[in-house]
Structure formats: structure tokens, C-alpha cells
C-alpha positions as CSV (number, residue, x, y, z in Angstrom):
1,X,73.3,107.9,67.6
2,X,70.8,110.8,66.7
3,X,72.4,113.6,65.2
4,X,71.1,116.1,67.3
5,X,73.6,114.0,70.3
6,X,76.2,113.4,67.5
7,X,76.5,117.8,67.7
8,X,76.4,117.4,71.3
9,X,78.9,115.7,71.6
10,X,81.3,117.5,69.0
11,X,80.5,121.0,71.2
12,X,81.6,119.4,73.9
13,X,84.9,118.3,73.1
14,X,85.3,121.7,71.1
15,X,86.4,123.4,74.3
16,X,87.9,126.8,73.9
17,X,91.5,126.3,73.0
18,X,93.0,129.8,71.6
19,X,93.0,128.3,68.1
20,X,91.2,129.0,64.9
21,X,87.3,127.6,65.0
22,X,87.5,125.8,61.5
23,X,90.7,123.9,63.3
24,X,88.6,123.6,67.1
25,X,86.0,122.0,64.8
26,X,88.7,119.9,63.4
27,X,90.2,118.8,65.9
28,X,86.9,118.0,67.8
29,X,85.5,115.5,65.1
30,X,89.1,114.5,65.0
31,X,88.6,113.5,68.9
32,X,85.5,112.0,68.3
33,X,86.6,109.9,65.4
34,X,89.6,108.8,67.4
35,X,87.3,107.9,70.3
36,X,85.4,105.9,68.9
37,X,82.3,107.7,69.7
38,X,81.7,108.5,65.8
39,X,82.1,104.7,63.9
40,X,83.3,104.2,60.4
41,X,80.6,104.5,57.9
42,X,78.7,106.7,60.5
43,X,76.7,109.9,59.1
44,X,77.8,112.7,60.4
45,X,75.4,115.5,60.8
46,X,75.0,117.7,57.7
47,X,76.7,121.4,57.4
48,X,73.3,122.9,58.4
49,X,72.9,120.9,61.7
50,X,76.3,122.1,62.4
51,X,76.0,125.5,61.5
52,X,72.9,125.8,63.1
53,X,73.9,123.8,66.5
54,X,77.8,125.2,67.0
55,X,77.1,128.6,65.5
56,X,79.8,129.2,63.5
57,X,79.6,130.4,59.7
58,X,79.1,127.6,56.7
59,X,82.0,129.0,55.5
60,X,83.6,127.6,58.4
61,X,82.0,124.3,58.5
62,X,82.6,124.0,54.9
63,X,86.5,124.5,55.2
64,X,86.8,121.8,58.1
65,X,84.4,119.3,56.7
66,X,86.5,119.9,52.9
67,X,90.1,119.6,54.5
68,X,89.2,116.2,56.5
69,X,87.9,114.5,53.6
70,X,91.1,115.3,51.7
71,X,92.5,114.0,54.8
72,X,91.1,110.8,54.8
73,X,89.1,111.5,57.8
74,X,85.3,111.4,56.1
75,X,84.2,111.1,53.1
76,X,81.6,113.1,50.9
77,X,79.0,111.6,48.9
78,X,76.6,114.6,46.7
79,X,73.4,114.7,47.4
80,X,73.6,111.7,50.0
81,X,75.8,113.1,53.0
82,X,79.4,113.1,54.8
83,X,80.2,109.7,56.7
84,X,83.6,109.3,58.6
85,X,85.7,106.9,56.6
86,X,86.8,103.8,56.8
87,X,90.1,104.3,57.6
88,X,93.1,103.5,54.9
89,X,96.7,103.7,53.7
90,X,98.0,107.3,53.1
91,X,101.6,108.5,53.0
92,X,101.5,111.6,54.9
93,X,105.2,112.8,54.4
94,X,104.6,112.9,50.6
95,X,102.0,115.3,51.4
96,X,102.5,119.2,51.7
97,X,100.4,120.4,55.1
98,X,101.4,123.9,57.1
99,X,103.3,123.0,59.9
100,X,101.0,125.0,62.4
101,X,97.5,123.6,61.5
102,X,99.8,120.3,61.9
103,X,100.9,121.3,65.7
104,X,97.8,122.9,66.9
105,X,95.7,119.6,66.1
106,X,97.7,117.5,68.2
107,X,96.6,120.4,70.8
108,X,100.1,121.9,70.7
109,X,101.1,125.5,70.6
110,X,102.9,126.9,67.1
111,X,105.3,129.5,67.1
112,X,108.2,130.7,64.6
113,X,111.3,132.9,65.0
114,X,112.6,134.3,61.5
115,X,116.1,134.2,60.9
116,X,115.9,135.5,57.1
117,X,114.2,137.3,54.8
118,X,115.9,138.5,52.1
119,X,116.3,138.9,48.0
120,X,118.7,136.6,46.8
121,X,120.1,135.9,42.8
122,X,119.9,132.7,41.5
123,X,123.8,131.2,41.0
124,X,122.5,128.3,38.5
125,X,123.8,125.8,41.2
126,X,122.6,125.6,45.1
127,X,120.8,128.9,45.0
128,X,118.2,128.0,41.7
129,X,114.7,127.0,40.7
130,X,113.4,125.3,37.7
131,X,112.2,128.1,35.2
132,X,114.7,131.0,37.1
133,X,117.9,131.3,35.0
134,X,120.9,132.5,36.4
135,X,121.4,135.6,37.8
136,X,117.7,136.2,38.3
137,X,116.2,137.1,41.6
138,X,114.7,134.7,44.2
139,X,113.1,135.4,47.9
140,X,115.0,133.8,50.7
141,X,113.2,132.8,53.7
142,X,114.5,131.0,56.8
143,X,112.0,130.3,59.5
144,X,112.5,127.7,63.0
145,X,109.0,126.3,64.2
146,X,108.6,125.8,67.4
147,X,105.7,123.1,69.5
148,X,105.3,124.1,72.8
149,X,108.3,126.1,72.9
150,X,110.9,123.2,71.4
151,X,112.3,123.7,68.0
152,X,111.2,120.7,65.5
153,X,111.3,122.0,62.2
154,X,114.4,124.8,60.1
155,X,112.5,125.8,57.2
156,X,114.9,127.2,54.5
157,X,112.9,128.1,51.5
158,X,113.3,130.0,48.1
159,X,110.3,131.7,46.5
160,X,110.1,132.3,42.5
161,X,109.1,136.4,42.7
162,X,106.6,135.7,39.7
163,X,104.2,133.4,41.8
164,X,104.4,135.6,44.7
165,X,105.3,138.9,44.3
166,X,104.6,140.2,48.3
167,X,106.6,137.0,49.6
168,X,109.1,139.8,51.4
169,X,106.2,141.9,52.9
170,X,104.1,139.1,54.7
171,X,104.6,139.3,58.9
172,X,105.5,135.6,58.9
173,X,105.5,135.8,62.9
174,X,101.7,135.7,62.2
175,X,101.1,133.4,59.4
176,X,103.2,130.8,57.8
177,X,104.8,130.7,54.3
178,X,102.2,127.8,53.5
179,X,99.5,129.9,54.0
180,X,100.6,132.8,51.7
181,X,101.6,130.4,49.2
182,X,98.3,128.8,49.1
183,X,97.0,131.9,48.9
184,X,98.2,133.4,45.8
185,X,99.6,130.3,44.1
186,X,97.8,127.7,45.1
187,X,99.6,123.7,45.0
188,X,98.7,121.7,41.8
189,X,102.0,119.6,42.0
190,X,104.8,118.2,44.2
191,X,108.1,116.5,44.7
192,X,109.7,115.4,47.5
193,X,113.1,113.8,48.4
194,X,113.4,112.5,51.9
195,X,117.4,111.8,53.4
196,X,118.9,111.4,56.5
197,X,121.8,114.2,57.4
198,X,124.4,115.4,60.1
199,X,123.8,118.9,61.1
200,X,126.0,121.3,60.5
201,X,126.7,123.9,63.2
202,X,124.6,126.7,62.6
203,X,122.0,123.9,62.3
204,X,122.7,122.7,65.8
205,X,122.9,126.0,67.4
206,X,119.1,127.0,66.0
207,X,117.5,123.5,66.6
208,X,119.8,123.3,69.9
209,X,120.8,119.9,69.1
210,X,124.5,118.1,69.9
211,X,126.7,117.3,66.7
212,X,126.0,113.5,67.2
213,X,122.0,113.6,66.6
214,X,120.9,112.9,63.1
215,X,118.2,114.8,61.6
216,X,115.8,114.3,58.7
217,X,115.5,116.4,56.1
218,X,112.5,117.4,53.5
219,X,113.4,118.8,49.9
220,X,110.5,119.9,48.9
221,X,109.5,121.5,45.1
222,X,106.2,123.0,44.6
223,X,104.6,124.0,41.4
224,X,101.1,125.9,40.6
225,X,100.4,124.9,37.2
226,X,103.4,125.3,34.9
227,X,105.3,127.6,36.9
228,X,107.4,126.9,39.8
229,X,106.4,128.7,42.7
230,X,109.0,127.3,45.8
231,X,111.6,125.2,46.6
232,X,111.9,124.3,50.3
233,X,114.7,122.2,52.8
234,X,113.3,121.2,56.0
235,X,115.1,120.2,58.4
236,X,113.5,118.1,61.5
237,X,115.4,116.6,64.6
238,X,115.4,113.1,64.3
239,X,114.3,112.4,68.3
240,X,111.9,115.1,68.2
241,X,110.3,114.2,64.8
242,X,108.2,111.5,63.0
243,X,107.3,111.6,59.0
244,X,104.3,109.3,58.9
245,X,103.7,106.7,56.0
246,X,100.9,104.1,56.1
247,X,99.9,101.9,53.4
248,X,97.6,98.5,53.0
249,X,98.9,95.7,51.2
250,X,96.7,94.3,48.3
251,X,96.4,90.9,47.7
């Protein structure tokens, strides 16, 4: 496949869904990949051709073209090109994505309702955060997401004040806590702990789920260098929900 057809065809399944262009662009070579139409080992054509073909900004290309190779999708190679990758094991649970990117590629519609926002004092117990001592402050956040109008995540997060100072003053109807995070404390380590649970009532009521369905639930710690910046519960209905791990044996 030339590469001038190769840009045809990823215009084409752009389309003009009421998302982001660095996500329509993902999404697109996501489709193609998918398809078939764009093979493993395949070059893809190079940020120029697509710059120059699609019209959008480098800076856009750049993004979409970065974020797929870190998610397996293609791979990089300086000075040679970017092929789409062969594909392999990856645990994607035991990464950290932002729920709306997450929705909007599987051609979905995000939304969020906040429930709290709030400053809080660490009690050393439930209410704490490695390197926040008792007593200190902490940002409280509770946020449902919502795909296509059906609630499939209750994010319950707290926020260490030092990494992000303006957690309170962000319009979190518009972005998502992720995206702010990344922003001014950007992830350089993880932890996760992964359980099933019963909800609770309150949980119930805001995921409008019956006492009897069993829910998964995310705790997530986050830390941008030495410092730790969040510690999130996420909460997702167990029929509504999938956390996806892959992996390849080795023989």
C-alpha cells in the first residue's frame, strides 16, 4: 500500500465525531489497525505526510502517534520511521489512562456529574496519604463517569495540596482529574490493588445498581517523583465493566 492511499484511507475513517482531533486521529489508525487494512510491521506514513494530507498541526500528530506507541499500538524507530506493531502482552488495568480518552475511543460519549469537592484533613487512618501527616489538609474529590449516559466508573480521590495546588478550582465537568494531574504533576510511578466488593448504599444509589451486584474496585496510588501526588478508589460495576490483562507465555 502506497502511503499516499495509506492517508486516504485514515481520512476516511476519521469521520467527524465531536471529539478531540489528536483522539479522531487515534481512533482512526486504531480502526485501521483493527481492520486489518494497516498489517503488522507496516510503515505508516511519516508525521509530515500526515500533517501535510489531514491538516492538522504536528503538534497534534505528534501526540497521537507518541500515545499509541506507548500503547503498544506502533512502534518508533529514530531516523527509520513508525510501523504498527506486532501485537503483544500488556496488562492494561495496571496502567493509569483518563477514563474519557478511554470511552471516546471505543466511539462512546464521556460525561461526569460531581458529587464532591471539598478540603478535607488527613485523620492518619482512612482519610491519609503517604508523606501527609495527620491533621494536614487533603483535596477530596468525588466524580461518577458516565458512557453513553450509564454510570461505569465512582471515582473517589484524595489530592496532596503540594503537587497540585488549584485541584479545587478546576471545572471538572470539563476536564477530568487525570488531565490536571498530568498536567502539573506528571506520573513517574504507580501502585495498584485490584478486589472485588459489595456496594454499599450510597454506592448503589449513584451507580444505580441492586445490593446483590458485585462491583470491582481500583486503589490506585500515584507518585511524581518523590512526592505523592493522589490516591484514588474506583469503583466499577461488575456487569458493566471489564479490566483487561493480556500477557504471552515464554517458553
Amino acid at each position: 500500500m502506497t502511503s499516499q492511499s495509506a492517508v486516504s484511507q485514515l481520512a476516511s475513517a476519521m469521520g467527524q465525531q465531536p471529539a478531540p482531533i489528536y483522539l479522531r486521529v487515534k481512533q482512526a489508525i486504531i480502526t485501521q489497525i483493527r481492520a486489518g487494512h494497516w498489517q503488522p510491521h507496516q510503515r505508516i506514513p511519516s508525521e509530515s505526510e500526515l500533517v501535510n494530507e489531514l491538516g492538522v498541526s504536528r503538534m497534534t500528530i505528534n501526540r497521537a502517534l507518541r500515545e499509541l506507541t506507548s500503547e503498544g499500538y506502533l512502534v518508533r524507530m529514530q531516523g527509520v520511521g513508525t510501523f504498527v506493531a506486532e501485537s503483544k502482552g500488556y496488562t492494561a488495568m495496571l496502567e493509569v489512562h483518563n477514563i474519557a480518552e478511554e470511552i471516546a475511543l471505543r466511539g462512546h460519549e464521556h460525561t461526569s456529574r460531581l458529587l464532591t469537592l471539598e478540603e478535607i484533613q488527613a485523620d492518619g487512618e482512612r482519610l491519609t496519604m503517604p508523606g501527609v501527616a495527620q491533621g494536614q489538609p487533603l483535596f477530596h474529590s468525588q466524580i461518577v463517569h458516565y458512557e453513553d449516559g450509564i454510570p461505569v466508573q465512582l471515582e473517589d480521590r484524595l489530592v496532596n495540596p503540594i503537587m497540585a495546588p488549584d485541584y479545587l478550582k478546576q471545572d471538572y465537568q470539563v476536564i477530568t482529574p487525570y488531565t490536571y494531574l498530568m498536567q502539573v504533576a506528571p506520573l513517574s510511578a504507580g501502585e495498584h490493588v485490584v478486589e472485588a466488593v459489595m456496594p454499599d448504599a450510597f454506592q448503589q444509589k449513584t451507580l444505580m445498581i441492586d445490593a446483590r451486584e458485585p462491583c470491582l474496585l481500583v486503589r490506585r496510588q500515584t507518585w511524581s517523583g518523590n512526592h505523592a501526588v493522589t490516591g484514588a478508589r474506583l469503583l466499577y460495576p461488575g456487569t458493566r465493566y471489564k479490566l483487561l490483562g493480556k500477557f504471552r507465555g515464554h517458553n
